[in-house]
BATORMI-81222 format. One record per residue (C-alpha): x, y, z. Coordinates in steps of 0.25 Angstrom, whole numbers, plus 5000, padded with zeros to 4 digits. Example, Ala and Ser with C-alpha at 12.3 -4.5 7.8 and 13.67 -1.06 7.14 Angstrom:
BEGIN
504949825031505549965029
***
This chain:
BEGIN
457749795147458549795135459549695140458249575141458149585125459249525124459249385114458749285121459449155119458649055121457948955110456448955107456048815108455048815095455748895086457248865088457649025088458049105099457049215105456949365102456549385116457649395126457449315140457549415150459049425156458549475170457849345178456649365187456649285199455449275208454649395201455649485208457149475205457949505194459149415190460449485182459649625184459949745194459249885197460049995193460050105201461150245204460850215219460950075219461650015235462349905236462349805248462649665250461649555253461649395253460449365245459349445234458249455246459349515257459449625245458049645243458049645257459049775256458249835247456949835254457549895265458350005259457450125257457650165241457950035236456949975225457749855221458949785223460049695217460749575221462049505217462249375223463749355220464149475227462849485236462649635233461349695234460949825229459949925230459250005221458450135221457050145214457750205204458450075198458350025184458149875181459349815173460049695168461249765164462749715173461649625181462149505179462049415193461149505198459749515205458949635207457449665211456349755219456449785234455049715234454749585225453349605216452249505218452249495204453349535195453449665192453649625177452549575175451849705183452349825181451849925170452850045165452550195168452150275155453550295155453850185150454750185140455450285143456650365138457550275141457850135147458150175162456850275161456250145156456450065167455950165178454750185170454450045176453850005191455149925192456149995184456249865176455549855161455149715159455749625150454949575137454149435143454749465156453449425163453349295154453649165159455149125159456048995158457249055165458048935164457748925150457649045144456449075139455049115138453948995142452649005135451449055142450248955143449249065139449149095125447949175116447649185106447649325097447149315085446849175076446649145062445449085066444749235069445149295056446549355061447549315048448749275054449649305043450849355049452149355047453249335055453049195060454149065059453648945054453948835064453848695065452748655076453248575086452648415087451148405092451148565091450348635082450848795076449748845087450148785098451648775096451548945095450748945108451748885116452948965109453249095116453749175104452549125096451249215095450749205079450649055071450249025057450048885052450148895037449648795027450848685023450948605011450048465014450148375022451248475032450448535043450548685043451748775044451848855058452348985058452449065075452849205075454249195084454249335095453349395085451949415084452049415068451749535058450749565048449849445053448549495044449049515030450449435023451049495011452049435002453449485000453049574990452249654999450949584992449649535000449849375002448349335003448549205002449249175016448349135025448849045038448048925041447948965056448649075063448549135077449149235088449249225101449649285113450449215126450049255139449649395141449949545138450149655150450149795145451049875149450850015142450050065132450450125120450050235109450450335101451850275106452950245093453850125097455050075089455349945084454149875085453849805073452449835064451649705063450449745053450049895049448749965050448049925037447449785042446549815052445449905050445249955064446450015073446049955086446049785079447349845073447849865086447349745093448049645084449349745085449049705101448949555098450249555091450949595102450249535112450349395104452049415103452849395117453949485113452849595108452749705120452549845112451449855102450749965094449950005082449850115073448750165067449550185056450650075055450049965062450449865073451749885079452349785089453849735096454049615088455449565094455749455082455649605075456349705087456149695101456049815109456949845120456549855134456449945141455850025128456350175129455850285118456550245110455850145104454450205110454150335105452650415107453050525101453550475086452650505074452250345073451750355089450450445084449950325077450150215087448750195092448950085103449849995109450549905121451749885129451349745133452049615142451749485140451349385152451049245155450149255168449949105167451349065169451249155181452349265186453249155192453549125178454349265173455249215185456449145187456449055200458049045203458749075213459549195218460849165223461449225237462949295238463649195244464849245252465549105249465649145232466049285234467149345242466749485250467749545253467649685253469049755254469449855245470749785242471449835229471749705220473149705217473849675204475149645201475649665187476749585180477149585166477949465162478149405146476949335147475949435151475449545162475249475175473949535183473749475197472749505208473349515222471949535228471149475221469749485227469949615236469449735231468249655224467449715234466149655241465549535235466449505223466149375217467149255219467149225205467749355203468749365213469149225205469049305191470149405200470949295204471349245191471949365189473249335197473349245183474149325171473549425164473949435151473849575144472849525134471649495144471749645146470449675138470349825138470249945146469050045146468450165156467150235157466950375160465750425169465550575167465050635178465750595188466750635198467950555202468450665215466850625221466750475221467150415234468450335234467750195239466550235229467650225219468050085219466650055220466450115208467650055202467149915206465649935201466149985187467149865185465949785186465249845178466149835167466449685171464849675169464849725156465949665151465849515156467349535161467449505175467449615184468949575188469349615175468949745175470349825182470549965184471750045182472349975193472149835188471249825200470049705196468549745196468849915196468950015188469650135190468850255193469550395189469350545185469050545172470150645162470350635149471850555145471550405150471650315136470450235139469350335140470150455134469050475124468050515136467950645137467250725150467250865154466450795167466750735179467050595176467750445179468150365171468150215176469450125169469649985169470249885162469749735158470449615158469849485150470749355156469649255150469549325136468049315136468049465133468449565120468649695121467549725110466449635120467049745131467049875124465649845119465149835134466149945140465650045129464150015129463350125134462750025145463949995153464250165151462750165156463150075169464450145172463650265172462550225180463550145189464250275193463050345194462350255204463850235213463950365215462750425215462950455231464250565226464550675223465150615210464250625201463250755202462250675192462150545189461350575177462550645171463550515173463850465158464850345155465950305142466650205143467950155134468650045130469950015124470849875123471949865132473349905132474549825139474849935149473249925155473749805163474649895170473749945184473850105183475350185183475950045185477249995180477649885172478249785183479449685178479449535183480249415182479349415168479849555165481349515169481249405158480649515147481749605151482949485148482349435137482449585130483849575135484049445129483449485116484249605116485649515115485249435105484849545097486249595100487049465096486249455083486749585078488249565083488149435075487549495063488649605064489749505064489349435054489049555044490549605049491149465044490349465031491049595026492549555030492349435021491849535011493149595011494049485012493349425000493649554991495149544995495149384990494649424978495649534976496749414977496049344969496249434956497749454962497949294960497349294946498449384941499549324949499049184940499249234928500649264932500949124938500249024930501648994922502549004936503048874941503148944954501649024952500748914961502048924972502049074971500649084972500548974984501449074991500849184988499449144991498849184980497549104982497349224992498249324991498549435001498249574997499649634998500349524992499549524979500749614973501949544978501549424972501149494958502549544958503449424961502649364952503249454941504549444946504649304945504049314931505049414927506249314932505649174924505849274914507149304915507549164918507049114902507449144889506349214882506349264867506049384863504349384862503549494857502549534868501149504861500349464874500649564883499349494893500449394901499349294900499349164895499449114879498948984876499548884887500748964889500749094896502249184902502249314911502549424905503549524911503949654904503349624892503849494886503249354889503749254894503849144887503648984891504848914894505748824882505648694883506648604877
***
């Protein structure tokens, strides 16, 4: 099962690093049940049940059923054919086992068909006695609280410096060897240890100690240097490998080509083919993590080192191949499990308990109530309440999540709307599902999705902001989400939205779950299995499944063909643009008025100066009149009005022209013909004789 070699994250005591090989995900209990598994089936039937046994119980007596499932928090049991796949996949919370419990577990029992491996990884699967491929170490003993593998108390030894074996491999780490311990013992009680070498230190140190680490060590019979040059002068004071507990074959191999095992010394070593073969054997058999080993009469010993690449399980053709040119040389090899008799089968199994459904910590109800929302916009957000928060949940629904629906009827603000995806299941047709089987279907594919995602299954909505749906509907070409999928088939398409109120999820983390091929897988196999009794779907082979993803827009919120619905919040939006709008309005009336005024200034400045010029002259006609300063003070000269600029010019020549006339001038010749001022006199002049200053006597 490819979803057990995943890290594992436990430490190993010795060494401090963390190991290569993943503690399994599923827990067996009592030899018998599976813990965060399920068995997959098309025809799988649900029922409800208090405890584990009351399902196994169904199971026995249903004819066709082979192995069940139990969920304690929602206390539905369900019954698989023969036909079902073991998985870890959406299992979480889960138990799952045979109708009838093994003596001995069927781990450490069952040997594949020649099938196996097969095609593919459901062809895999059925290729074994209990549809379920066996972990790497699943038959070893297990700490489950802590974690790990324990060490198994039989250990032998392989091969020994001591009987001429060289022990020169390469490989190992040197370690520092625990107090009272020596490099031998200290490998013998480490899981991940199966080669050590102590090697001469400079006097009075003890030896160094090097322990292979999930290896079983390469190229243990010759060392070379860098260069690719023979080092003859390496030579480990004492080396061994040995082998923990024991080897169960489970297929034998030849003429057989498998990828991605890793070549651990070539052909050129030993002269006969059959002492070649049986160290290639010992290397494996020495390395925990080794289960597929094989030698080439032309390349040497080939095995799965996982500190190098681990191979997946179940193994398909593609990584075994008997028809590849390499396969005609392969002259032996194993598929191998290791065990620890000793430690006895009670010792692969975990001892906890399984919890009961407890009607007190779910709520039953099983009315098909449709959970109402109500939808306000306001200035501070979108507003999303429940009405009916629990109906509609249908039967079993956890309290917990009807908890996770109640803090719905808090705000929801359009920034927890995630995004909004659909898939399309070719194949199928809308017209022939039954309306109830619908809504179960909507149901089972939001929880899906909730699965996949880690979101809650209340924050999966359909079209109609309904919690824990999708909504199911011929699928045509037009809708935004999944325009890009295309059918000329039969097909639905299942829409939803997600909301992400705790922010614990990103669209990226979403969409890379959404648009893997094994949730399109599930949705598939889903659909296939539900309405396998219809007329729906004329081959369940034929069903395929794409999905899409896009990030939200801030219409989604709205449930489908709705309109926008104005509240007291919306009043004080509508005011506020009204407000705004007046200011707005007084700023430009102000800034009008105040440009207005700015250019009748302009204007009045221009006549002032106009005056100004007008009172220059008239000084130069007064400066010697007593009565000039009078004149001009009634006049106002200082600021003259326009009109009586020439009135004033010509009653001042008048009076000019009467002083005069009143004084006796002499006969002057008119040299200055300016009227302006000579030295400190000056006189108007009037028809072309000046005036002169008065006589004084």
């Amino acid at each position: 099962m490819a979803g057990l070699l995943l890290l594992a994250t436990f430490i190993h005591g010795v060494y401090g690093q963390a190991s290569v090989v993943a503690f399994p995900q599923a827990v067996l209990i009592d030899g018998c049940y599976w813990k965060d598994a399920r068995y997959y089936s098309p025809s799988t039937n649900e029922t409800q049940t208090s405890t584990i046994y009351d399902c196994q119980k169904e199971c026995v007596g249903t004819p066709g059923c082979a192995y069940f499932g139990f969920w304690p928090s929602t206390g539905s049991c369900y019954l698989a054919a023969e036909d079902a796949t073991f998985t870890t996949y959406l299992a979480e919370g889960g138990y799952t086992g045979p109708a009838v419990c093994p003596n001995t577990p069927s781990v450490c029992t069952e040997i594949p068909s020649p099938a196996y491996p097969a095609l593919n990884t459901l062809k895999s699967k059925l290729a074994w006695p209990a549809h379920m491929v066996p972990s790497k170490l699943s038959c070893w003993p297990k700490d489950y609280i802590g974690k790990k593998y324990k060490a198994c108390p039989t250990v032998t030894v392989l091969e020994d410096t001591k009987n001429g074996w060289p022990g020169k491999c390469h490989g190992l780490l040197e370690v520092e060897v625990p107090y009272k311990e020596t490099c031998e013992s200290s490998c013998s009680k480490q899981v991940a240890c199966s080669v050590w070498q102590e090697v001469e230190n400079t006097y009075p140190l003890p030896p160094r100690c090097f322990q292979t680490f999930w290896s079983s060590g390469y190229d243990c019979y010759t060392r070379n240097f860098a260069n690719g040059s023979l080092d003859t002068t390496f030579k480990p004071m004492r080396s061994q490998r040995i082998m923990k507990g024991e080897v169960r074959v489970l297929k034998k191999l030849s003429f057989v080509d498998i990828e991605d095992l890793r070549n651990v010394f070539d052909e050129n070593y030993f002269a006969e083919p059959k002492e070649a073969v049986k160290a290639c054997q010992m290397a494996c058999y020495s390395d925990l993590g080794c289960q597929w080993w094989v030698y080439s009469r032309t390349e040497g010993c080939f095995l799965e080192d996982i500190s190098y690449k681990a191979l997946p399980v179940p193994l398909t053709s593609e990584h075994y191949k008997p028809f590849s040119v390499k396969a005609a040389d392969i002259l032996e090899g194993e598929y191998i499990q290791h065990q620890c008799k000793e430690a006895g089968y009670a010792a692969i199994s975990s001892t906890q308990k399984i919890p009961e459904y407890s009607e007190t910590t779910t709520t039953t109800t099983t009315t098909s109530t449709t959970t109402a929302f109500a939808i306000e916009f306001s200035t501070t957000g979108i507003f999303v309440f429940h009405h009916d928060a629990v109906a509609g949940a249908g039967a079993g629904a956890a309290a917990g999540a009807a908890l996770d629906v109640n803090k719905r009827e808090q705000q929801v603000h359009p920034t927890e709307l995630l995004a909004a995806g659909g898939v399309v299941v070719e194949g199928v047709d809308l017209n022939l599902i039954p309306v109830d089987l619908r809504t179960k279907l909507s149901e089972r594919l939001a929880l899906i999705i909730s699965a996949s995602t880690g979101l809650s299954k209340y924050d999966v909505l359909d079209l109609n902001n309904e919690a824990g749906k999708v909504s199911i509907q011929s699928w045509q070409p037009g809708w935004t989400v999944v325009r890009r999928l295309q059918t000329t088939h039969p097909a639905i398409k299942a829409v939803y939205k997600l909301m992400n109120p705790d922010g614990k999820e990103t669209f990226t983390s979403v969409q890379n779950e959404l648009l893997d091929q094994s949730f399109n897988s599930e949705v598939q196999n889903t659909c296939a299995m539900m309405l396998a009794n219809t007329a729906a779907i004329p081959d369940a082979r034929s069903l395929t499944a794409t999905g899409t993803l896009r990030e939200p827009e801030p219409n989604d919120l709205l449930p489908a063909g709705a309109e926008k619905v104005r509240s007291h919040g919306g009043n004080m939006q509508l005011w506020l643009w009204v407000l705004g709008a007046v200011l707005v309005a007084m700023i430009l009336g102000i800034i009008y008025w105040l440009f207005a005024g700015n250019a009748a200034r302009n204007q009045q400045v221009s006549f002032s100066r106009k005056s100004e010029n007008k009172q220059v002259q008239f000084q130069k006609f007064s400066q010697d009149d007593d009565e000039a300063p009078m004149l001009a003070k009634k006049q106002g000269v200082a600021s003259p009005k326009r009109g009586s600029i020439p009135e004033a010019e010509a009653r001042a020549l008048q009076e000019a022209s009467r002083l005069s006339q009143e004084v006796a001038l002499p006969y002057m010749p008119q040299d200055n013909m300016s009227g302006g001022m000579s030295g400190s006199y000056g006189g108007y002049t009037s028809g072309g004789y000046r005036a002169a200053p008065p006589l004084y006597r």
